[in-house]
Backbone as CSV, one residue per row, in Angstrom:
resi,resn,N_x,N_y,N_z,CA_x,CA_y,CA_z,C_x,C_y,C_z
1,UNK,-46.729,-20.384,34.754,-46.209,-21.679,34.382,-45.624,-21.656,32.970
2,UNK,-45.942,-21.174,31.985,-45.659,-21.125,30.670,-44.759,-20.215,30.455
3,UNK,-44.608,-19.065,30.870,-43.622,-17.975,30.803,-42.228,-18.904,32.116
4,UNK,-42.581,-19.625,33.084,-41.224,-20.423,32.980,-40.653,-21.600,32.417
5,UNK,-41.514,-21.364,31.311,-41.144,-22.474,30.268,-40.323,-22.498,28.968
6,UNK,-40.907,-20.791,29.034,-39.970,-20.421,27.688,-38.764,-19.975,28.274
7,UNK,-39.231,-19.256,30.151,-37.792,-18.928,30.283,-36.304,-19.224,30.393
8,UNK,-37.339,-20.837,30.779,-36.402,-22.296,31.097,-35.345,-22.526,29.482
9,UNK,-36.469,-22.483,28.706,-35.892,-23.090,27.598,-35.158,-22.186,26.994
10,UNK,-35.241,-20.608,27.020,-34.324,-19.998,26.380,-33.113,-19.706,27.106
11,UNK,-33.105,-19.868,28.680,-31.778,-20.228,29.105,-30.884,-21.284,28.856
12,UNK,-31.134,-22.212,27.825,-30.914,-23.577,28.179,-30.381,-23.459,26.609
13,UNK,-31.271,-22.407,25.659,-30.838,-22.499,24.182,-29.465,-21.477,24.208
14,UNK,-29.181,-20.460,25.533,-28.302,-19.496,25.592,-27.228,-20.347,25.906
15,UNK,-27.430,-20.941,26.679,-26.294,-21.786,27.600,-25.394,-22.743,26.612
16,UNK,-26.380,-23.545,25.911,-26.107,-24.228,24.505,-24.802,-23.229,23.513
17,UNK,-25.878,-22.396,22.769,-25.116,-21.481,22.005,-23.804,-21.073,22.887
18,UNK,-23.664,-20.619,23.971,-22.286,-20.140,24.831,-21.457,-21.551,24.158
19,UNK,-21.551,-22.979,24.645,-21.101,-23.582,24.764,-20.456,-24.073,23.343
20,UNK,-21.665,-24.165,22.220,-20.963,-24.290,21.099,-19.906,-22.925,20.902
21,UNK,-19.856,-22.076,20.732,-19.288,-21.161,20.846,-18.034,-20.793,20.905
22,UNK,-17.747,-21.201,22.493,-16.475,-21.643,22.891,-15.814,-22.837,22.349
23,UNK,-16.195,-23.812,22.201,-15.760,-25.294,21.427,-15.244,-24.292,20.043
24,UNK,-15.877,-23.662,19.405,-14.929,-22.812,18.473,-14.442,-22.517,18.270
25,UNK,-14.317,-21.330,19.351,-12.953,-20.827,19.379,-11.816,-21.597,20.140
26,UNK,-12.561,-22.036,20.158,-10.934,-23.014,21.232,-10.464,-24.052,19.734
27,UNK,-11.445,-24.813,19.087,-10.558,-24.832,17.979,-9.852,-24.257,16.770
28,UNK,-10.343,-23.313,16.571,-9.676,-22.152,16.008,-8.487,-21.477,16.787
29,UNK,-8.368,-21.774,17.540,-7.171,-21.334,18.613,-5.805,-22.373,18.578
30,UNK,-6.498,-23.466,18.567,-5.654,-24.656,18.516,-4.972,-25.052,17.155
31,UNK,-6.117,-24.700,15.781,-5.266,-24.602,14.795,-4.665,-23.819,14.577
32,UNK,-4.267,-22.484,15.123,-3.449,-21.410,15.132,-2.300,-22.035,15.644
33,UNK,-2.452,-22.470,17.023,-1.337,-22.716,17.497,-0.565,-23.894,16.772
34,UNK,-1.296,-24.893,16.005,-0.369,-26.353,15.384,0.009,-25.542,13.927
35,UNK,-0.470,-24.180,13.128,0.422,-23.872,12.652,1.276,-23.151,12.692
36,UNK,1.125,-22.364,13.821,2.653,-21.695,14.500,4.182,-22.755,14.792
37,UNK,3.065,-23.607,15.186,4.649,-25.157,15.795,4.876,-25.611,14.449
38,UNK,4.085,-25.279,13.220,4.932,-25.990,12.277,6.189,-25.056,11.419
39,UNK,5.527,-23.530,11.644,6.271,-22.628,11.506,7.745,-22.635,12.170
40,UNK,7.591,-22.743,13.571,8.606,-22.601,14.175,9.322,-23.662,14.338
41,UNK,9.062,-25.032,13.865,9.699,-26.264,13.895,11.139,-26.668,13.145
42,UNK,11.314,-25.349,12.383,12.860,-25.126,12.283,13.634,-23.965,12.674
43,UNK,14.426,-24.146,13.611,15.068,-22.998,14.228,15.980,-21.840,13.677
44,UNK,16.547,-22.962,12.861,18.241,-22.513,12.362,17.832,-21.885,10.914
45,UNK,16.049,-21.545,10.233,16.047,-21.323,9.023,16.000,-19.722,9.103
46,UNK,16.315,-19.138,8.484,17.076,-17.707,8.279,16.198,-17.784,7.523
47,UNK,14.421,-17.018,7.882,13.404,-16.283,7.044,13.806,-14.833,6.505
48,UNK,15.164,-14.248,6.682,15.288,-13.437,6.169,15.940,-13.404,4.602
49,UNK,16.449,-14.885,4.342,17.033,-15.292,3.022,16.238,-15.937,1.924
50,UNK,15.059,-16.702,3.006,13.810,-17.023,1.482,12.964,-17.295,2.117
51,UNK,12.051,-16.219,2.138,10.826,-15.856,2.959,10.019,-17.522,2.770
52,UNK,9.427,-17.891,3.432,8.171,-18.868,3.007,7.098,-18.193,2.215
53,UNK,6.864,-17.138,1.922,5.753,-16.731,1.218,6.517,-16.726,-0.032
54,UNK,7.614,-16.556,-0.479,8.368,-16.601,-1.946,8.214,-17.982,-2.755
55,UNK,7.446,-17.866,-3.608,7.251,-18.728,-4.595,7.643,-18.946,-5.519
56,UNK,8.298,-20.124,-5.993,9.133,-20.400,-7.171,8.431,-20.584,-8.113
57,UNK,8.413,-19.993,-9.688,7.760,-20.594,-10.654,7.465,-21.743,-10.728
58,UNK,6.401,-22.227,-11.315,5.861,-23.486,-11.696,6.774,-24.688,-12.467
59,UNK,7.869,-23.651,-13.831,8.044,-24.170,-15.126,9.233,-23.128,-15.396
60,UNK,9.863,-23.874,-16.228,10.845,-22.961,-16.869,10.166,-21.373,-17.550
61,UNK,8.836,-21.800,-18.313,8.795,-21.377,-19.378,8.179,-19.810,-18.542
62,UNK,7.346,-20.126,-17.405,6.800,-19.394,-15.998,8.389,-18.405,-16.284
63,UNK,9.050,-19.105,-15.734,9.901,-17.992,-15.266,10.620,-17.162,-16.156
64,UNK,10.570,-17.515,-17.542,11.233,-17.034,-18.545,9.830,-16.038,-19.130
65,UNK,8.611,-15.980,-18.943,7.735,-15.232,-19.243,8.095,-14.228,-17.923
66,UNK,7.783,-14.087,-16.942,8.142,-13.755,-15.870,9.262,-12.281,-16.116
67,UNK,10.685,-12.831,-16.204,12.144,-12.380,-16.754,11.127,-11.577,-18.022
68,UNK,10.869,-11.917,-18.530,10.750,-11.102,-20.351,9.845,-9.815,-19.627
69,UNK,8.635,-10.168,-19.051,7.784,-9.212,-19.087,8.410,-7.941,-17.368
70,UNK,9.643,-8.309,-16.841,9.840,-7.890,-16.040,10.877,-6.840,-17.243
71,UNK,11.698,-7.084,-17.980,12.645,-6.842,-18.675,11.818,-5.614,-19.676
72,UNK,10.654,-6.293,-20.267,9.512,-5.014,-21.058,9.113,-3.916,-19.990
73,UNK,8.959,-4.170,-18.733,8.938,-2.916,-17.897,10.077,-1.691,-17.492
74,UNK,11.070,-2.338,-17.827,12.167,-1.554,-17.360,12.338,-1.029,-18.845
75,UNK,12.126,-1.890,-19.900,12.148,-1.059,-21.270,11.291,0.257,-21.515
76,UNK,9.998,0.060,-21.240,9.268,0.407,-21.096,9.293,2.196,-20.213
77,UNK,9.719,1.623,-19.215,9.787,2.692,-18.347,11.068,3.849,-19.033
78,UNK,11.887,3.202,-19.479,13.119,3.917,-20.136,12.766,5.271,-20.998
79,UNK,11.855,4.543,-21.872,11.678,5.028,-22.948,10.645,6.107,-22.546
80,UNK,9.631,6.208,-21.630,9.189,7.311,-21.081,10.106,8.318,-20.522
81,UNK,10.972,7.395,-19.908,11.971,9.068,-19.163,12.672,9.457,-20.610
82,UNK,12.989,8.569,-21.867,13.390,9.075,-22.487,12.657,10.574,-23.356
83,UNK,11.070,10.245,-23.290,10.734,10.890,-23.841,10.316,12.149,-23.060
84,UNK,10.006,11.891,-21.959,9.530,13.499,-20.762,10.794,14.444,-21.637
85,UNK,11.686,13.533,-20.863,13.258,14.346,-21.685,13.089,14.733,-22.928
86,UNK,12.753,14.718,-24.424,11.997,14.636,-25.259,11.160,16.296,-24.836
87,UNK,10.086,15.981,-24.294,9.028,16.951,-24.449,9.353,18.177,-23.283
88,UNK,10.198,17.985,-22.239,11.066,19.068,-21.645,11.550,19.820,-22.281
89,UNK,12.460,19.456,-23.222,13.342,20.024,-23.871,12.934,21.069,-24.797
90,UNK,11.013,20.658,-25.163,10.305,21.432,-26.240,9.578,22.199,-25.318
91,UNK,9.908,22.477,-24.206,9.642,23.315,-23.214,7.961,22.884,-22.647
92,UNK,8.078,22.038,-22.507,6.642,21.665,-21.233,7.106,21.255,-19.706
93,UNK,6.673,21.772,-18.878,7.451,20.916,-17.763,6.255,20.034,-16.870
94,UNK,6.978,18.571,-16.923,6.684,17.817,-16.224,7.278,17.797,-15.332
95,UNK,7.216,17.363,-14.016,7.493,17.237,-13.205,7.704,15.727,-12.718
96,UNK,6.641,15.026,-12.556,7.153,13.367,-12.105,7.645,12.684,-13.919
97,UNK,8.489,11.791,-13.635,8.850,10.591,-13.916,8.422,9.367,-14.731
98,UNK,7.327,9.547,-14.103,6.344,8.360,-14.347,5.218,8.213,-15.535
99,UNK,4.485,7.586,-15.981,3.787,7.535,-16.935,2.257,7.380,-16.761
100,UNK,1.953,6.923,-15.596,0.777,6.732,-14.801,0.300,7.743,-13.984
101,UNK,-1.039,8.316,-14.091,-1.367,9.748,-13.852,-1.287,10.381,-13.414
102,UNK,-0.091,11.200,-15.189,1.026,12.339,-15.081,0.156,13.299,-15.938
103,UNK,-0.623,13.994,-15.072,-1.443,15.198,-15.705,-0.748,15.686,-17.175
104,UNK,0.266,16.523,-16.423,1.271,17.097,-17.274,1.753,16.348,-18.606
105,UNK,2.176,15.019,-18.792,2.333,14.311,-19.657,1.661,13.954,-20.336
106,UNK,0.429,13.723,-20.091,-0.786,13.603,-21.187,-0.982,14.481,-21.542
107,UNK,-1.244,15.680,-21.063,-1.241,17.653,-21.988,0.080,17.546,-22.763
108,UNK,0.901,17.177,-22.415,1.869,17.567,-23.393,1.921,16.796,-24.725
109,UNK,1.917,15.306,-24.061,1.461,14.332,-25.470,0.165,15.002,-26.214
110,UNK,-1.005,15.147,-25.646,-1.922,15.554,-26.996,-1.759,16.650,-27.369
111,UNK,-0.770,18.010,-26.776,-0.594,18.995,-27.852,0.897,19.092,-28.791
112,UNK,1.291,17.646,-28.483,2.646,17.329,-29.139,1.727,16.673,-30.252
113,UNK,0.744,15.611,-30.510,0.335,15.152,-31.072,-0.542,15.748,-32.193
114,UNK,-1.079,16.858,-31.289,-1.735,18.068,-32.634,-1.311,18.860,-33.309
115,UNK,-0.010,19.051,-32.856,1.183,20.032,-33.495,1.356,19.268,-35.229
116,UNK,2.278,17.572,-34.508,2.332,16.986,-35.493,1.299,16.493,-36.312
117,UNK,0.251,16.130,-36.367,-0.562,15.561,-36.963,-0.882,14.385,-36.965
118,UNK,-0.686,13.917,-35.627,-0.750,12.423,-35.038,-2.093,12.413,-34.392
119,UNK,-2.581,11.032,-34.474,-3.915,10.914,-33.953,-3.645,11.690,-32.619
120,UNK,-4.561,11.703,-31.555,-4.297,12.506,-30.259,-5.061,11.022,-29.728
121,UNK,-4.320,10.745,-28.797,-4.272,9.529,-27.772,-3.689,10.020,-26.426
122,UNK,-2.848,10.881,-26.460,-2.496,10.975,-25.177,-1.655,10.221,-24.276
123,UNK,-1.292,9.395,-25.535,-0.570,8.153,-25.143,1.018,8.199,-25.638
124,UNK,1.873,7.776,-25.274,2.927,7.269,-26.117,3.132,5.973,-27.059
125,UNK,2.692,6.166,-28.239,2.130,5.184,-28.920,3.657,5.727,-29.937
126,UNK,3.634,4.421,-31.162,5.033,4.712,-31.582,5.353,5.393,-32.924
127,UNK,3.971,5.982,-33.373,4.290,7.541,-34.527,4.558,8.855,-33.449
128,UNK,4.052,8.574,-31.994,4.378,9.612,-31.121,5.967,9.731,-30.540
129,UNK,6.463,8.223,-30.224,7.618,8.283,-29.823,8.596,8.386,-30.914
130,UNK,8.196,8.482,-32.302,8.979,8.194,-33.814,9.605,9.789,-33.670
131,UNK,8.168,10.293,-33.604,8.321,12.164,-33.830,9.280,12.625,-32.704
132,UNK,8.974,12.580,-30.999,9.873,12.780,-30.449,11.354,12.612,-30.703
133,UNK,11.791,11.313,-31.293,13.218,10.838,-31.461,13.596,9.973,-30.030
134,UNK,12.510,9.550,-29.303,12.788,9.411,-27.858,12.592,7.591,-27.865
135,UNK,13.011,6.661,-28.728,12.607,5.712,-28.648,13.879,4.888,-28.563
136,UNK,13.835,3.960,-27.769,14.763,2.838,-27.032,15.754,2.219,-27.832
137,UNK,15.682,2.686,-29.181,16.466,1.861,-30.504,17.947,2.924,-30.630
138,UNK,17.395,4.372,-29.955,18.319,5.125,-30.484,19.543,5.346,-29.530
């Protein structure tokens, strides 16, 4: 009698749980689908010209920080190829481009740096890029 009591009742707590369950996913299904229809509720918009995920700055000032610090990267980056070029030339060879971990470029900066008598950083810092001659002014 008691063992079909619990058996009763834990069919009844299974049956439950199934049921909430499904009510779940079926609304989770349904808000999928009302934001697909809001997605697709314009036909004629050409997501290939301004994605919906593309976000416009906030503020002028947003986008003019934005522009500057996009503009310091490309400076930035310059002045490294300027300088590989730079430390090639004094016969080390690097191989990549880049400034981000370039084995080769950090060996060459700290024994460019001990040659001269520059702190050793390993870095391109700007008594390092002074000595090269490899800096963005020239």
């Amino acid at each position: 009698m008691l063992n079909t009591k619990i058996t009763l009742t834990l069919t009844v707590v299974y049956a439950l749980t199934l049921g909430v369950t499904y009510l779940a996913l079926e609304s989770i299904r349904l808000d999928e689908q009302l934001n697909y229809d809001l997605v697709e509720e314009d036909p004629d918009r050409n997501e290939e010209s301004t994605p919906r995920s593309f976000v416009l700055p906030a503020t002028p000032a947003v986008a003019f920080t934005q522009e500057t610090k996009s503009n310091s990267d490309a400076d930035r980056a310059k002045l490294v190829a300027n300088c590989i070029v730079a430390l090639r030339a004094r016969g080390f060879e690097i191989v990549r481009d880049i400034e981000q971990f370039n084995v080769p470029l950090v060996k060459a900066l700290l024994s460019t740096q001990r040659r001269a008598g520059i702190t050793e950083t390993g870095k391109l810092d700007n008594r390092t890029t002074a000595y090269l001659g490899c800096s963005n002014a020239q």
